[in-house]
Residue frames as a rotation matrix with the C-alpha (Angstrom) as fourth column:
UNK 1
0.896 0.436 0.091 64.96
0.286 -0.406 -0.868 109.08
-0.341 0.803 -0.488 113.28
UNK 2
0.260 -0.829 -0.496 68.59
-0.322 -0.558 0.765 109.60
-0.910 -0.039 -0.412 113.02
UNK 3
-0.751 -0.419 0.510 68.56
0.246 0.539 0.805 107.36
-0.613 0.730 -0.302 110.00
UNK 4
-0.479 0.625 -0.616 67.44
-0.147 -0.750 -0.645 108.72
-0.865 -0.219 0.451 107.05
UNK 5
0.626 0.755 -0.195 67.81
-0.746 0.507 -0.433 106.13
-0.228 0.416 0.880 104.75
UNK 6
0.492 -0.409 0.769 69.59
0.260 0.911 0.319 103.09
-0.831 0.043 0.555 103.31
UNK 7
0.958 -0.176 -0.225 72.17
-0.241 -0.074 -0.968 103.33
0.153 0.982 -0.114 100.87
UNK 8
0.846 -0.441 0.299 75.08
0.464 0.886 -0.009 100.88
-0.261 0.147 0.954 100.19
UNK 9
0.380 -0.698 0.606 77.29
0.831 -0.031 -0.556 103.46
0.407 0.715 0.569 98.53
UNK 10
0.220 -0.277 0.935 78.08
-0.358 -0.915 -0.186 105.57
0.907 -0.294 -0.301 100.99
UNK 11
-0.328 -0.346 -0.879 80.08
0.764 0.450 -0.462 104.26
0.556 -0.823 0.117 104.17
UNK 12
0.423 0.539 0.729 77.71
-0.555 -0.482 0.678 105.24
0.716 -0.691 0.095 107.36
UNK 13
-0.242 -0.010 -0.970 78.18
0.635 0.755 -0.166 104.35
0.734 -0.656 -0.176 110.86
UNK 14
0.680 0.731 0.063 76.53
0.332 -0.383 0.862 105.61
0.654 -0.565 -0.503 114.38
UNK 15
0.887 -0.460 0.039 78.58
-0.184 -0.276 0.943 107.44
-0.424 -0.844 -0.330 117.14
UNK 16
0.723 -0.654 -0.222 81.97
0.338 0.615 -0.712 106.75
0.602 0.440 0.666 115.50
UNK 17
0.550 -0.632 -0.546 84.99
0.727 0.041 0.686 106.75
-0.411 -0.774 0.482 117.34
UNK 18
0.975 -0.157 -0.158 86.67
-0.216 -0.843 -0.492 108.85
-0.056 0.514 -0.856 114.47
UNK 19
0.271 -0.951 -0.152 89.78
-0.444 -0.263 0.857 107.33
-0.854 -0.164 -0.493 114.47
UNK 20
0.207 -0.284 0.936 89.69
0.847 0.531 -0.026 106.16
-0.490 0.798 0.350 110.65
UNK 21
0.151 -0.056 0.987 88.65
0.763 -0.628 -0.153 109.44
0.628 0.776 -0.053 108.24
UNK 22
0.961 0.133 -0.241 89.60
0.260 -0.725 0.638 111.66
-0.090 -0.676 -0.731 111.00
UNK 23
0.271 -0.937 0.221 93.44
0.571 0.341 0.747 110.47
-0.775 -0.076 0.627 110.67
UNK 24
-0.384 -0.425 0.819 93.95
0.892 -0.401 0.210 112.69
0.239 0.812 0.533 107.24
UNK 25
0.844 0.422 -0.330 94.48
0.475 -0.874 0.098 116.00
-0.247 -0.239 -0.939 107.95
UNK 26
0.920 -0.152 0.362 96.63
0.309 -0.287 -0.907 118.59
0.242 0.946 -0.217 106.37
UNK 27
0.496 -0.772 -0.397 99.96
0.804 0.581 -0.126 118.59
0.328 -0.257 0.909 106.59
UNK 28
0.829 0.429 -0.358 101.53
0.465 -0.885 0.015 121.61
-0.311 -0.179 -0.933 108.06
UNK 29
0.808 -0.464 0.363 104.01
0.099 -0.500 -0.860 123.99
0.580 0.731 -0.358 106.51
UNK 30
0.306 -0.607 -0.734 107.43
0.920 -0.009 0.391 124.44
-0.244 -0.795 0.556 108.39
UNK 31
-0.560 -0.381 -0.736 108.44
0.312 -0.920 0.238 127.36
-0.767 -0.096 0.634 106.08
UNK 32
0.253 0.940 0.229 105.47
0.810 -0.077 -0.581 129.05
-0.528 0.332 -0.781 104.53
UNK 33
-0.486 -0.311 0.817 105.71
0.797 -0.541 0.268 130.69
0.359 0.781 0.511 100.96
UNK 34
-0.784 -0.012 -0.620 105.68
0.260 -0.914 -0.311 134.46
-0.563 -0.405 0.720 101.37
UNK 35
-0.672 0.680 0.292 102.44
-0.151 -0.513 0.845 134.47
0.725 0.524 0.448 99.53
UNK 36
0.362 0.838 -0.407 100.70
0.621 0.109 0.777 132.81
0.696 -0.534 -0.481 102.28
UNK 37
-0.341 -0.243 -0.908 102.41
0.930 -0.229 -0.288 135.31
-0.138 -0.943 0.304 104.21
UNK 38
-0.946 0.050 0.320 101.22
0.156 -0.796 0.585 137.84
0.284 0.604 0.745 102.62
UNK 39
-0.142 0.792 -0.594 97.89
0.481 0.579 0.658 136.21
0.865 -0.192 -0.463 103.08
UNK 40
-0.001 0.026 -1.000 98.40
0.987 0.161 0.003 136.41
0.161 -0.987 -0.026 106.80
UNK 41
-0.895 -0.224 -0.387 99.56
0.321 -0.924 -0.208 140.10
-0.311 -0.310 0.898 107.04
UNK 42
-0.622 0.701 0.349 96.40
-0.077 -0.499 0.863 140.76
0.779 0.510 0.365 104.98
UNK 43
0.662 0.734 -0.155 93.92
0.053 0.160 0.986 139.32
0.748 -0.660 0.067 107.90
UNK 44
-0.874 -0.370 -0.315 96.29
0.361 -0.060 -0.931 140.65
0.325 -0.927 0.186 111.15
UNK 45
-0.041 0.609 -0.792 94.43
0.993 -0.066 -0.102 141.79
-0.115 -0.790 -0.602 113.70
UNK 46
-0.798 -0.085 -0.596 94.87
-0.027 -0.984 0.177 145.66
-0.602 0.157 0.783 112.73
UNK 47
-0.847 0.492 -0.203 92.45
-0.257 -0.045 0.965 144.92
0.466 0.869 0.165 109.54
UNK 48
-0.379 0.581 -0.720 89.97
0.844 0.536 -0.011 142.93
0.380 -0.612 -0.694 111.73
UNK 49
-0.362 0.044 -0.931 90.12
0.647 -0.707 -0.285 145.77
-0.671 -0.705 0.228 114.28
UNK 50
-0.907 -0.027 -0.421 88.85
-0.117 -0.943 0.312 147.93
-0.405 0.332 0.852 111.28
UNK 51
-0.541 0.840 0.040 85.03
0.403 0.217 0.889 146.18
0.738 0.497 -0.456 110.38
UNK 52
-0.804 0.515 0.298 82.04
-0.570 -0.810 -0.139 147.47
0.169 -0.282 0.944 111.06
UNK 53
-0.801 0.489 0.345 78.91
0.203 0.765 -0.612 145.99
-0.563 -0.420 -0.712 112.47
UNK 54
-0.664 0.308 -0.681 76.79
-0.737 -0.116 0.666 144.97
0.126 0.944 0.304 109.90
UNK 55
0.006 0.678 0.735 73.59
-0.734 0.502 -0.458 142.70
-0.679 -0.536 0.501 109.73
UNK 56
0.969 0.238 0.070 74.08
-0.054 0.478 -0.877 141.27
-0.242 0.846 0.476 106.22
UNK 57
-0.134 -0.981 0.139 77.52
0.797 -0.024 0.604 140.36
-0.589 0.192 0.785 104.22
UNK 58
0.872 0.270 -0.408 78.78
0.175 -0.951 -0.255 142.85
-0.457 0.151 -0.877 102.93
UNK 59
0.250 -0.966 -0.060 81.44
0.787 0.166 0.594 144.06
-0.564 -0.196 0.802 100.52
UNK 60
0.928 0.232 -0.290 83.22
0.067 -0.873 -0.484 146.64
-0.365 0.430 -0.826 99.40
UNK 61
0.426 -0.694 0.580 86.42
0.827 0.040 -0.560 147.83
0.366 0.719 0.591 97.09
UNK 62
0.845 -0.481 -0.234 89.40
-0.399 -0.858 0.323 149.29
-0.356 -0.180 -0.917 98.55
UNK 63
-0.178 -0.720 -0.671 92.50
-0.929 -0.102 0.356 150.53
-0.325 0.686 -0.651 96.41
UNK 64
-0.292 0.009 -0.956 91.80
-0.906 0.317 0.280 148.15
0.306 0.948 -0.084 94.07
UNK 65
-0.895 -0.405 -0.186 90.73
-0.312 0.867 -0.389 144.96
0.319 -0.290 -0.902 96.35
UNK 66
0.159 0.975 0.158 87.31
-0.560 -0.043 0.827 143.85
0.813 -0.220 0.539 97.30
UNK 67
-0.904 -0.290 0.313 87.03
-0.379 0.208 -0.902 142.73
0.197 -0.934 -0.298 101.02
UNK 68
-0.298 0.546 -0.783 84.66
-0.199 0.767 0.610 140.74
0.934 0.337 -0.120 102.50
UNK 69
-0.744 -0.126 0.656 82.76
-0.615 -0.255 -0.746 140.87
0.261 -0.959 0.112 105.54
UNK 70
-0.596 0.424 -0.682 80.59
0.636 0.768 -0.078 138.00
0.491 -0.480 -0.728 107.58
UNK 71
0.125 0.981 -0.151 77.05
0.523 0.064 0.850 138.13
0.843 -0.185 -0.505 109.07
UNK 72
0.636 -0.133 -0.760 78.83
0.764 -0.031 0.645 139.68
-0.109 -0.991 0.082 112.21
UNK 73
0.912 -0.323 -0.254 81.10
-0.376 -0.905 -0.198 142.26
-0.166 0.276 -0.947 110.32
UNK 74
0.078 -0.985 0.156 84.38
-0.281 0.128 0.951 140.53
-0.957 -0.118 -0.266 110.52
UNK 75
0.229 -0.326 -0.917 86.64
-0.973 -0.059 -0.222 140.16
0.018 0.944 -0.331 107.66
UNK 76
0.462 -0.150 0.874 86.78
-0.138 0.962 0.237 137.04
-0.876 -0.230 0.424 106.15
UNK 77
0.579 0.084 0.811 88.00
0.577 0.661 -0.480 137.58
-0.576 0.746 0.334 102.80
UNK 78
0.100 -0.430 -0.897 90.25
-0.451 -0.823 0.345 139.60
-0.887 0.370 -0.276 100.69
UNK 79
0.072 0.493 -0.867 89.11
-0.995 0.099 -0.026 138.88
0.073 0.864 0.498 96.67
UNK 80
0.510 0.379 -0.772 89.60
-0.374 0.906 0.198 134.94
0.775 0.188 0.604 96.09
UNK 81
-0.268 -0.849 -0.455 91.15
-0.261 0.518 -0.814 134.39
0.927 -0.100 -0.360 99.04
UNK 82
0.725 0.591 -0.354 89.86
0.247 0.257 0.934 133.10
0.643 -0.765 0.040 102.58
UNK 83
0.352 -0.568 0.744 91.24
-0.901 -0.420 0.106 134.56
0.253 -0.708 -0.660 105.92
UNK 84
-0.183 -0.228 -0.956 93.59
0.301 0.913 -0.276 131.41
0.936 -0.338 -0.098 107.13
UNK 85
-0.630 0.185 -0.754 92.97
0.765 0.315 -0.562 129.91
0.134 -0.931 -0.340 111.03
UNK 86
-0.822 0.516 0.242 89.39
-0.428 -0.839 0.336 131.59
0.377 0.172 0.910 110.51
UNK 87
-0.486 0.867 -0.113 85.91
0.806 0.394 -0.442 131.67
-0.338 -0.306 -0.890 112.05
UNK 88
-0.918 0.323 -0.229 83.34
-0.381 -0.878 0.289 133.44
-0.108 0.353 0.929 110.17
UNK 89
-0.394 0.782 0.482 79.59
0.618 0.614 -0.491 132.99
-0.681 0.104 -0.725 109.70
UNK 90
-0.861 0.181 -0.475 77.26
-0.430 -0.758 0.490 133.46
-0.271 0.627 0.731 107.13
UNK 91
-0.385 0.910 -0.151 73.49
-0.597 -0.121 0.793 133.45
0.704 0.395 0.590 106.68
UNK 92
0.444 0.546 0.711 73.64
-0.831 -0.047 0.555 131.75
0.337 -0.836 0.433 110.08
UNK 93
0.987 -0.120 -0.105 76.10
0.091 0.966 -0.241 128.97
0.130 0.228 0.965 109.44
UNK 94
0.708 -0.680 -0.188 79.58
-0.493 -0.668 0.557 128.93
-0.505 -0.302 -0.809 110.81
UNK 95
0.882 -0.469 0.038 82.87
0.371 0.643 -0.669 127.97
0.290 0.605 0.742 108.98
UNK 96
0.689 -0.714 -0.126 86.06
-0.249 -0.397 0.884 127.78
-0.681 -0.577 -0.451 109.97
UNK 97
0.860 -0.414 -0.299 89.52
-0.195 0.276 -0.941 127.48
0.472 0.868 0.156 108.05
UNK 98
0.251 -0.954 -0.162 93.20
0.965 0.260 -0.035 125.90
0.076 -0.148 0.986 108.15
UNK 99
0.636 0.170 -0.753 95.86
0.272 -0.962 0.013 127.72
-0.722 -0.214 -0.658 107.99
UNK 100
-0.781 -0.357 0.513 95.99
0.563 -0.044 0.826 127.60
-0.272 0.933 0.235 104.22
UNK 101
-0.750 0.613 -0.247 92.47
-0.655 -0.640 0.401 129.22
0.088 0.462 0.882 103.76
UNK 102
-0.505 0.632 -0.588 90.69
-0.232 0.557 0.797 125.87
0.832 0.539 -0.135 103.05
UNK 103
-0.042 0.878 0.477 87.30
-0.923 -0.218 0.319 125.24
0.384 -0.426 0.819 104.95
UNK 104
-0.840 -0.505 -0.200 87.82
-0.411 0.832 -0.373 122.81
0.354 -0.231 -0.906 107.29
UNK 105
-0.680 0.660 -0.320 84.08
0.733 0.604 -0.312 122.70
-0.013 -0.447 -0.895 108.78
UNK 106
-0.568 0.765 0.304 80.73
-0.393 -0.576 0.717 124.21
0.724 0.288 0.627 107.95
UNK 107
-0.693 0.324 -0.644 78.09
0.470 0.880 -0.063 123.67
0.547 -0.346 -0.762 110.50
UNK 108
-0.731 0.649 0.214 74.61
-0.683 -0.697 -0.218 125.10
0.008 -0.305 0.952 112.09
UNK 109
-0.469 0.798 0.379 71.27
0.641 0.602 -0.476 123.59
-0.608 0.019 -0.794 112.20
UNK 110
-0.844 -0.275 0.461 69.42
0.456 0.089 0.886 123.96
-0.284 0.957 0.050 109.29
UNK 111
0.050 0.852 -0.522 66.57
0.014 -0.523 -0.852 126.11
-0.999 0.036 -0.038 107.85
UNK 112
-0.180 -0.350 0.919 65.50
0.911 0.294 0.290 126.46
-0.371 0.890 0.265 104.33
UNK 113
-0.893 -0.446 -0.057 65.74
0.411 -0.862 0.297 128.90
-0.182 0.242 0.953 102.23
UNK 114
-0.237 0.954 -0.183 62.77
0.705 0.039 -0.708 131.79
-0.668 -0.297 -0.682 102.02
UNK 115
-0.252 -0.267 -0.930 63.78
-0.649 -0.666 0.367 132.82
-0.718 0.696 -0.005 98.36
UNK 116
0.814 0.440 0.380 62.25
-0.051 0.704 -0.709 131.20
-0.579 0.557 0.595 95.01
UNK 117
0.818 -0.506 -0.274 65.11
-0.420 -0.198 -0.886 129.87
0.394 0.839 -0.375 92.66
UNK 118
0.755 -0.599 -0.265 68.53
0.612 0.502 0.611 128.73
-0.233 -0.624 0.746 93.01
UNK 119
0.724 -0.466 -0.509 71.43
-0.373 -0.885 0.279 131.43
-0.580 -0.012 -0.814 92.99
UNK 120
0.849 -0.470 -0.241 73.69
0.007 0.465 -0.885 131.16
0.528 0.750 0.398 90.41
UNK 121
0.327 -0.811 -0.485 77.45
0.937 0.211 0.279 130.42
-0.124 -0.545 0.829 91.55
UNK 122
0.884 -0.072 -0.461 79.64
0.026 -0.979 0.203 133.50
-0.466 -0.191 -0.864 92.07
UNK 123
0.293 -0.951 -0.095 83.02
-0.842 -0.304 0.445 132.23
-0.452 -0.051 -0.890 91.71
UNK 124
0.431 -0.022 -0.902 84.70
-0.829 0.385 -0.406 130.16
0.357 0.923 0.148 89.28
UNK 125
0.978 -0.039 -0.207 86.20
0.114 0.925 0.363 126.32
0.177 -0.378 0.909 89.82
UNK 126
0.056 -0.900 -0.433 89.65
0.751 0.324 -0.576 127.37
0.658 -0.292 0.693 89.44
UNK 127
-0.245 -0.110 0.963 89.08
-0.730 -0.633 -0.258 130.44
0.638 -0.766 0.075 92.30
UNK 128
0.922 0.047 0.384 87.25
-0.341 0.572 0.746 127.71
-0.184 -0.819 0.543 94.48
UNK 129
0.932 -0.321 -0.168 89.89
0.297 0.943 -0.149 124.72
0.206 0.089 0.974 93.34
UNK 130
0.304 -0.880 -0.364 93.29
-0.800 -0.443 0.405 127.34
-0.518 0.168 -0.839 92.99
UNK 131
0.161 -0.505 -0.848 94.26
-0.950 0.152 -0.271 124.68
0.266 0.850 -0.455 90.46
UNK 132
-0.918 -0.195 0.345 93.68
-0.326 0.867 -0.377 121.70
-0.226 -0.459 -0.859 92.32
UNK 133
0.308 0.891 0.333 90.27
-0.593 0.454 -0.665 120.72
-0.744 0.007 0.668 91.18
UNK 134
-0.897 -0.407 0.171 90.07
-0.033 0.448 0.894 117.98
-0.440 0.796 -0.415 88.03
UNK 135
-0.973 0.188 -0.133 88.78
-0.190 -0.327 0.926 117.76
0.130 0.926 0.354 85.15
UNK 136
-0.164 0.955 -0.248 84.27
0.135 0.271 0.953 117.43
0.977 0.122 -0.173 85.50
UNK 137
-0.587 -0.289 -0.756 84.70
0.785 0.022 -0.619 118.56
0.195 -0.957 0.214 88.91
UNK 138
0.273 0.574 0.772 81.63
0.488 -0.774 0.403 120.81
0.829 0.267 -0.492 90.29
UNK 139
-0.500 -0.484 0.718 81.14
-0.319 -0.668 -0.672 123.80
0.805 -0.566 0.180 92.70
UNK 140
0.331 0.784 -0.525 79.73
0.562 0.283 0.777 122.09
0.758 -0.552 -0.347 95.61
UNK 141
0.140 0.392 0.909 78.07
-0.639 -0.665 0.386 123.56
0.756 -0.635 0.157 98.25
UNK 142
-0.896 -0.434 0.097 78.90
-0.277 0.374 -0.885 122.60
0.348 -0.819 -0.455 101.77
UNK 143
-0.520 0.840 -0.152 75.61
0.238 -0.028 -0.971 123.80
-0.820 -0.541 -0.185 103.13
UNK 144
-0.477 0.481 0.735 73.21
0.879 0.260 0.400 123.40
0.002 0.837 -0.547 99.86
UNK 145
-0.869 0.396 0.297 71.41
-0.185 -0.816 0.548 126.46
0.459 0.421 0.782 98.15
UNK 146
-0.190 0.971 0.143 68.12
-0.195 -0.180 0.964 125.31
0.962 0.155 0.223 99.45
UNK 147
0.230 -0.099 -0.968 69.39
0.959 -0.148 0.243 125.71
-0.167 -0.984 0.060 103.25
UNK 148
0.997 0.012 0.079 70.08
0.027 -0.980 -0.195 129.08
0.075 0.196 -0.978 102.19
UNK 149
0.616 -0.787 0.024 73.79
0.589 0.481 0.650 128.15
-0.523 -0.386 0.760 101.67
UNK 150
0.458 -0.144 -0.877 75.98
-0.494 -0.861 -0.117 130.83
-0.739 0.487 -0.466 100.26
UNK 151
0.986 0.160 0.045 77.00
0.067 -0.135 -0.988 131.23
-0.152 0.978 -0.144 96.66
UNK 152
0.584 -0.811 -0.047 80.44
-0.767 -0.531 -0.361 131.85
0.268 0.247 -0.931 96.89
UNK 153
0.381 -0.648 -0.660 83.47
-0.277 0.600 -0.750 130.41
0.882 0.469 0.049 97.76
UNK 154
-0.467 -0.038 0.884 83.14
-0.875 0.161 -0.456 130.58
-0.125 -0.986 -0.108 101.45
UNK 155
0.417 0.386 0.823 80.76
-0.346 0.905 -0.249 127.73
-0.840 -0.181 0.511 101.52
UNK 156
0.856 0.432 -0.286 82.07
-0.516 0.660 -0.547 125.67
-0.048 0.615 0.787 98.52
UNK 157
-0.250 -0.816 0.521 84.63
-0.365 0.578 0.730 122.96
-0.897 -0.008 -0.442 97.49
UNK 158
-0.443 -0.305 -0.843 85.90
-0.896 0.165 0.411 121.50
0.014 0.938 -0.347 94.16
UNK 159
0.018 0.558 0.830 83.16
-0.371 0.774 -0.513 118.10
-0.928 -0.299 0.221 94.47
UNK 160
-0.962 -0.041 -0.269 83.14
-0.236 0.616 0.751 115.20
0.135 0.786 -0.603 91.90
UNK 161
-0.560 0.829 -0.008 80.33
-0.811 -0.546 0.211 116.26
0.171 0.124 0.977 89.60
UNK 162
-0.070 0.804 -0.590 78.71
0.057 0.594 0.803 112.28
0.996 0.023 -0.088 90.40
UNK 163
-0.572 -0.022 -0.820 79.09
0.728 0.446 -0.520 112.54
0.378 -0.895 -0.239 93.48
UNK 164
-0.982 0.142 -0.122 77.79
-0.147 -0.989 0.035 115.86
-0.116 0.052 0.992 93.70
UNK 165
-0.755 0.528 -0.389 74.79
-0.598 -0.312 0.738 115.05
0.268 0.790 0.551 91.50
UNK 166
-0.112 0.459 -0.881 73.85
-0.293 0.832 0.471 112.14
0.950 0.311 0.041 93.12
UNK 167
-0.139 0.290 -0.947 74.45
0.736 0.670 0.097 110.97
0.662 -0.684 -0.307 96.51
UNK 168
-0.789 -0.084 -0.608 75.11
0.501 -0.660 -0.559 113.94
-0.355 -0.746 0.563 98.40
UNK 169
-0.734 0.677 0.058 72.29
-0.471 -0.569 0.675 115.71
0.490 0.468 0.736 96.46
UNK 170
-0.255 0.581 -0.773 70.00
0.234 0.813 0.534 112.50
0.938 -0.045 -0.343 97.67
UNK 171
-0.156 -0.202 -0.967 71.35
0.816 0.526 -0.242 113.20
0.557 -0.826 0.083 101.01
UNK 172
-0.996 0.036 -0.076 70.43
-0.015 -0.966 -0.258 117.00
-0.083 -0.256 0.963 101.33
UNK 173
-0.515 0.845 -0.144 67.11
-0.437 -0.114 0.892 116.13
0.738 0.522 0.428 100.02
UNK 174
-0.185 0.252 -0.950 66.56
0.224 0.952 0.209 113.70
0.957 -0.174 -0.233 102.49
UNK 175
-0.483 -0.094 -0.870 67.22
0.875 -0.094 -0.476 116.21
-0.037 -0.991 0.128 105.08
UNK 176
-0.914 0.405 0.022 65.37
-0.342 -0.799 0.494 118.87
0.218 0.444 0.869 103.47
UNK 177
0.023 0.999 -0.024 61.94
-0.242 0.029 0.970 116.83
0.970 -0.016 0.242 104.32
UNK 178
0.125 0.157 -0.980 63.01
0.983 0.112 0.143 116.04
0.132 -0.981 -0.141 107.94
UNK 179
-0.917 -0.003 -0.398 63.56
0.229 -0.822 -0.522 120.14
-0.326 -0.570 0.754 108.35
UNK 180
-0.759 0.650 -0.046 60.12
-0.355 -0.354 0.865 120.47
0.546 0.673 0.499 106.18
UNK 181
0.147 0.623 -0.768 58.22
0.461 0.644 0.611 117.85
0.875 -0.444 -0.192 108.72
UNK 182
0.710 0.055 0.702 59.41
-0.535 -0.605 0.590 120.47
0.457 -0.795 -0.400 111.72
UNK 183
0.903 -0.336 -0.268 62.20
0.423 0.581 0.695 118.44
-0.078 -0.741 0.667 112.89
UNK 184
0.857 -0.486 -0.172 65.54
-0.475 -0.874 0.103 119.82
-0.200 -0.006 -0.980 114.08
UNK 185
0.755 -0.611 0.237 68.63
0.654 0.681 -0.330 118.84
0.040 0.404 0.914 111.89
UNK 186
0.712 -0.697 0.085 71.86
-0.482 -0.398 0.781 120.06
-0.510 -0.597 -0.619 113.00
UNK 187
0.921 -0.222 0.319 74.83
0.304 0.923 -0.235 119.13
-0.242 0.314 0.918 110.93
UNK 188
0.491 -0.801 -0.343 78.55
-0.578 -0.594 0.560 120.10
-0.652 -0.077 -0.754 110.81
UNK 189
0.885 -0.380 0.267 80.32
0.274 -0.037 -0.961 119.47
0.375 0.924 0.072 106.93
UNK 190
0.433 -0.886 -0.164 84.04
-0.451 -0.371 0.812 118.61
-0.780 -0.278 -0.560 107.37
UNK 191
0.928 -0.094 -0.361 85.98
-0.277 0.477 -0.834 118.20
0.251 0.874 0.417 103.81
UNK 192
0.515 -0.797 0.315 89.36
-0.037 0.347 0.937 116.31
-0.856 -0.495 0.149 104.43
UNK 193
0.783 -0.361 -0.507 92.40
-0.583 -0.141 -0.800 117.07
0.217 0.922 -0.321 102.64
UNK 194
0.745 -0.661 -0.084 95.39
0.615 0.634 0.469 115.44
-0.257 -0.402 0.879 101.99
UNK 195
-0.840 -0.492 -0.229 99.07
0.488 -0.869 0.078 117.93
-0.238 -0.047 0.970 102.01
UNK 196
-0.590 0.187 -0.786 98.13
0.383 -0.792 -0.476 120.80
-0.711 -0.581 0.395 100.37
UNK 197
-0.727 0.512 0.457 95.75
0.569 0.077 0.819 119.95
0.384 0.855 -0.347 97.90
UNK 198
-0.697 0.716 0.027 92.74
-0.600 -0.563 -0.569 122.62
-0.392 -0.413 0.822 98.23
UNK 199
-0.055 0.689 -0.723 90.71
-0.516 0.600 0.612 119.41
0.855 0.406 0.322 96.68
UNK 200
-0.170 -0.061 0.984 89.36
-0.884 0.451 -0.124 117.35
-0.436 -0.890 -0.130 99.89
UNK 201
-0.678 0.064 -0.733 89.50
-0.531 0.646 0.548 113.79
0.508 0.760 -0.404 99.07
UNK 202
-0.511 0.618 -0.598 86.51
0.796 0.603 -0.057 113.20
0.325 -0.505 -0.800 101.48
UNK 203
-0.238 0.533 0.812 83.37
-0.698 -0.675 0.239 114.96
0.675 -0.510 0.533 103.03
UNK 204
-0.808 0.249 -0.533 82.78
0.577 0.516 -0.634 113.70
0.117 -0.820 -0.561 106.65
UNK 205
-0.722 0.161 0.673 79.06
-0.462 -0.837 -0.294 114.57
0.516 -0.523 0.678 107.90
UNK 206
-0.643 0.551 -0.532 77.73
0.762 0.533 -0.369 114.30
0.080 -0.642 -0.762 110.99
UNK 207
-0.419 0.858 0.297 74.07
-0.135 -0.383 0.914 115.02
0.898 0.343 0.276 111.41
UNK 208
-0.917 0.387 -0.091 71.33
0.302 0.531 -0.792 114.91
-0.259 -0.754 -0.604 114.05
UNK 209
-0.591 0.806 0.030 67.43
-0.077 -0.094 0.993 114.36
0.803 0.585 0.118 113.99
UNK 210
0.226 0.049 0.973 66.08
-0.735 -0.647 0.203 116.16
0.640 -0.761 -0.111 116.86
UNK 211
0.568 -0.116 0.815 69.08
-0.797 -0.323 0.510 114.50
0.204 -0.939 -0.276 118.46
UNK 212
0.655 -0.384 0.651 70.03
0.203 0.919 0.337 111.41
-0.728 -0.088 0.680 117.60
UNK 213
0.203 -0.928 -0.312 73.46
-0.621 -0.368 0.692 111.50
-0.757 0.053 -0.651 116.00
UNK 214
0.534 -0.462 0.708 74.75
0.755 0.638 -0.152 109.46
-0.381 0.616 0.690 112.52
UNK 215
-0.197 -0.854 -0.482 77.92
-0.286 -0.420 0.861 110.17
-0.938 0.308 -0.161 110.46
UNK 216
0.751 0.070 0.657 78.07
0.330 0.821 -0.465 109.70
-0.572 0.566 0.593 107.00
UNK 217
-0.121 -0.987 0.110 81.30
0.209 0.083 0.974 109.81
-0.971 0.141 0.196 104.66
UNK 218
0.867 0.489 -0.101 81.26
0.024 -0.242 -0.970 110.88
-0.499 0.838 -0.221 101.32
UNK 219
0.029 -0.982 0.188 84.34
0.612 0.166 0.773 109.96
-0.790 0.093 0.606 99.22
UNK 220
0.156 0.173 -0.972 85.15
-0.346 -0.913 -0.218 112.87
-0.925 0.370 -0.083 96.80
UNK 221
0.642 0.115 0.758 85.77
0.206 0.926 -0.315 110.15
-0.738 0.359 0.571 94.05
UNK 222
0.942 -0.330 -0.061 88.31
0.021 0.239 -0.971 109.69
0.335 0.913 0.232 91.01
UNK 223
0.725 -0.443 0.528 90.08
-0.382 0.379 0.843 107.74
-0.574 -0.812 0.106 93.11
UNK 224
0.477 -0.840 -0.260 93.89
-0.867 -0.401 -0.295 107.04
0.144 0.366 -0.919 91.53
């Protein structure tokens, strides 16, 4: 059951070795601008060392900043920015980040969502994109709205709106009736960048149906 359906336009393969779309990863900084340092000083371990255990996110506004806090209390945010070299979870789904901010892997086993509707977005394309999205570019969700994926900018990425709209939509749906049929899907969302574009020019996911493993590749299209 690991296959969940045919489709030509979207470059699948079983067990991969990983040594094709794995190969682009982000380039690191030798001397980081003093904004990501800033960045850093904002998520030290002193700030950390100040959350509070909490069952739900949670934020709140201090001297003038709004902070952000994960399913577990920990800070993960400070207003549009993501904690860099981060692990946070949220609504039961973990995500981690570079250390630029950008979301290098969403991943959990899936459940849908036990709310009618679909939450509007929170945050705008150029807070998700920082000025790297392009032009018809949507907010995709990592982990979709109807896994109970969050709204914000923790779970999203600047996504080309056909691609969006279409396959990867196709391809949430598809797993949306294997978790509906009682079966356990498990799936870890990894967008690949190239330098230090916050735009990933690929979504890598691998899935299982109680158990059996497939990969499937999503290019982030308007391809140059």
């Amino acid at each position: 059951m690991g296959e969940v359906s045919e489709n030509k336009d979207i470059n699948e393969t079983q067990k991969p070795e990983a040594e094709n779309y794995k190969e682009i990863r982000p380039e690191n900084e030798s001397n980081p601008e003093a904004s990501r340092q800033y960045l850093n000083d904002l998520f030290s371990d002193e700030i950390n060392d100040e959350t509070k255990e909490q069952e739900n996110p949670h934020q709140e506004l201090v001297d003038g900043k709004t902070y952000y806090y994960d399913n577990n209390g920990k800070l993960y945010r400070v207003e549009n920015d993501l904690a860099p070299n981060s692990k946070y979870e949220i609504n039961g789904y973990k995500y981690t980040t570079d250390d630029q901010g950008r979301i290098v892997s969403a991943e959990g086993t899936l459940h849908m969502k036990d709310r009618e509707g679909r939450l509007p977005i929170k945050d705008s394309i150029d807070d998700i994109g920082k000025s790297d999205q392009k032009e018809g570019d949507d907010r995709g969700h990592l982990i979709g709205d109807q896994f109970d994926g969050s709204n914000r900018l923790e779970n999203m990425i600047p996504q080309d709106a056909n691609v969006n709209r279409n396959d990867f939509k196709k391809f949430e749906n598809e797993l949306a009736k294997e978790v509906k049929d009682g079966k356990e899907v498990n799936v870890k969302v990894e967008p690949i960048y190239e330098g230090d574009s916050k735009r990933p020019v690929a979504i890598v996911v691998t899935y299982s149906i109680d158990g059996e493993e497939s990969v499937r590749v999503f290019p982030n299209g308007q391809e140059e």
